[in-house]
N, C-alpha and C positions, 0 to 999 in steps of 0.2 A: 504493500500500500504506500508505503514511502519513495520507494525504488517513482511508483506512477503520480504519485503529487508531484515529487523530483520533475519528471520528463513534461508533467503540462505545465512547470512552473520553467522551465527551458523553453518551450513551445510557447508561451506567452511571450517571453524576454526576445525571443526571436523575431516572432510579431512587429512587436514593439521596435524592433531596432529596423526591422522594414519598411516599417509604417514610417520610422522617423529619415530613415535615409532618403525615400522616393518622395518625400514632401520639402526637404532641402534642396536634394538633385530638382525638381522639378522647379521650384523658383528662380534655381541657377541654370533653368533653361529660361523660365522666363522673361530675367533678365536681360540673357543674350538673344532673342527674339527681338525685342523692341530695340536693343542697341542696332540690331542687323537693319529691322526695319527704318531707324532714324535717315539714313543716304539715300532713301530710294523716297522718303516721303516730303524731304527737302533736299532741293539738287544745290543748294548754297552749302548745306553741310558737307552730302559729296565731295563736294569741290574744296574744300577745306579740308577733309580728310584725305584726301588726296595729295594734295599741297602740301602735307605733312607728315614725309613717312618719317622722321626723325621720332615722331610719339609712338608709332605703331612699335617699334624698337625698344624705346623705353618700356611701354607695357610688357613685350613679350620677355623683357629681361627681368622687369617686375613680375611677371608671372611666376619665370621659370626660382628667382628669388623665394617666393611666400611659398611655393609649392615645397622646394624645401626645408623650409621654418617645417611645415607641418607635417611632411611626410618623414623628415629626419630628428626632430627636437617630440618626444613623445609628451613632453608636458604640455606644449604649446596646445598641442592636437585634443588636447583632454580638458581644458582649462577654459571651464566659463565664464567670461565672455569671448574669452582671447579668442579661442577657437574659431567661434561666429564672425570677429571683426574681421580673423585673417583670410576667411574663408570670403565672404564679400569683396573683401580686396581684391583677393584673385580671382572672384567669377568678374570682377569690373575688368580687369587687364585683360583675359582672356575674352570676353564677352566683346571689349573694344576690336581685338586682333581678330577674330570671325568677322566683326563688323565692316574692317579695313579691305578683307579679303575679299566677302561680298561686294563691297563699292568696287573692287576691281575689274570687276567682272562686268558690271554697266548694265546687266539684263535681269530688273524685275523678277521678272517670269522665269527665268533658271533658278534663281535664287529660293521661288515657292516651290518649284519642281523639286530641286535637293531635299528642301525643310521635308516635304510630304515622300518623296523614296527614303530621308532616313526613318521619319518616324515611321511607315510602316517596316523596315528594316529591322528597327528596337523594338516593337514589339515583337516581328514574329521571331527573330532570337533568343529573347526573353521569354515567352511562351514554350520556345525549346529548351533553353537550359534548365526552366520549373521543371518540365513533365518529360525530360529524357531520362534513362538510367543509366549512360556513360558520365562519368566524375569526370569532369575537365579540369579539378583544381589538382588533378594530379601531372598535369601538363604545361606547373608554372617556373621551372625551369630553365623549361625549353623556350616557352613564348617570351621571357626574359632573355633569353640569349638570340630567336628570333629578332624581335624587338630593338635587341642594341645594333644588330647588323642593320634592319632597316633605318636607325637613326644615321648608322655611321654613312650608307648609303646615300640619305638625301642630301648629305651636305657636298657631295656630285651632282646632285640634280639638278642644278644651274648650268650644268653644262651636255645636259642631255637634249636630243632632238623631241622632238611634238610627240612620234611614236611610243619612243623612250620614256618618255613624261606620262604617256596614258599609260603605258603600262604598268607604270612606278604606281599611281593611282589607283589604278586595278587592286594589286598587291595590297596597298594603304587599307583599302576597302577589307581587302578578308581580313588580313591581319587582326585590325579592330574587332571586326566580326567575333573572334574566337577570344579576343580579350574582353569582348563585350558579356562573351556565353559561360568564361572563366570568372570575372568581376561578381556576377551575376548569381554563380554558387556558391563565390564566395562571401556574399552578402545574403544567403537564402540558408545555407550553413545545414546542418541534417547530419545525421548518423551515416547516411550512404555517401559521402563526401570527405574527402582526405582531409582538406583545410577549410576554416573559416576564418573571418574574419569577429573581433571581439563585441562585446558590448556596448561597448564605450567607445569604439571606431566608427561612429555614424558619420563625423566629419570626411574622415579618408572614403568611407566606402561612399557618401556623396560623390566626391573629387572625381573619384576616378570613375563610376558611372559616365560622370559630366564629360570628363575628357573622352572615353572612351564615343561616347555620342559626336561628341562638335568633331571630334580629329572625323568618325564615318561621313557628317556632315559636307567638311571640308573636303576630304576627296571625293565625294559624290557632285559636288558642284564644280569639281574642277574636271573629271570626266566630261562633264555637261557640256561644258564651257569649251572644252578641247574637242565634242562629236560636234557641236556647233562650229566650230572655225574650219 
């Protein structure tokens, strides 16, 4: 009888920590929506934001900054309010850099096309990592070592042709995919699953939902953008 109070009093906490991640994740989409949408509903800002890629820089170095406050300093990550402020912080930097990348692009209507191929992308992923019986978090590893080769990769991707580039994008696309279906177990957690993620990690497992989304986001519109030209 205690062994089963024990497992629904787990089963609650669980809940709770899902309940509480996809309602942060979910405003740190919000946010970066209406940022995406500010360029396209005013072409002065565009043009401004354009005119200045020196901020889009500063953000992503600010991002890539707060991302490690919180993914490296465990106290940071745990600590109310701290957590919240840093974590704002960085959906604003990142939220701006989607938004920059959008305006790049010039085309409205590609821009809702990507929004709607990822989101339904995220759910039926998410639908698959709930209700599949392969563990993916025992494939975190690899997708970490995948992962840094595609990082080391794109910092050539300036120097790659149109084809080169879609394909790179291609790539971006599943990659996320499978870190999206891995995150995703890791945030749902279960007995049938190698790893999870803690109680008190609602912060990180927001973040990296988040990223994992915007990065799908981001090469899906830059696919778009490259079958169009």
């Amino acid at each position: 009888m205690v062994d089963d109070d024990d497992d629904c009093e787990d089963i609650r906490d669980r809940l709770g920590l899902v309940r509480k991640i996809y309602g942060i994740m979910s405003t740190q989409l919000l946010i970066t929506a209406l940022m995406t949408l500010l360029p396209y509903m005013n072409e002065g800002i565009r043009q401004a934001m354009l005119g200045s890629p020196g901020l889009v820089m500063i953000t992503a170095i600010g991002g890539l900054v707060l991302s490690y406050c919180i993914f490296c300093v465990e106290s940071l990550a745990k600590t109310v309010p701290t957590n919240y402020i840093l974590m704002f912080a960085f959906t604003v930097c990142e939220a701006y850099t989607v938004s920059f990348i959008a305006a790049t692009v010039g085309d409205g209507l590609l821009v809702i096309q990507a929004a709607f191929l990822t989101a339904g992308l995220v759910v039926g992923l998410t639908l698959y990592a709930m209700t599949t019986k392969t563990d993916f978090t025992v494939f975190g590893a690899l997708l970490w070592g995948v992962g840094t080769l595609f990082l080391l990769f794109s910092l050539f991707s300036v120097f790659f042709g149109p084809t080169m580039r879609l394909i790179y994008c291609v790539l971006g696309v599943l990659l996320f995919s499978f870190y999206l279906i891995y995150d995703t177990q890791l945030i749902i957690g279960g007995e049938d699953h190698y790893a999870k993620i803690g109680n008190d990690d609602y912060i990180l497992g927001a973040i990296i939902l988040y990223l994992d989304i915007i990065n799908l986001f981001i090469y899906i519109l830059q696919i778009l953008s490259s079958s169009k030209d």
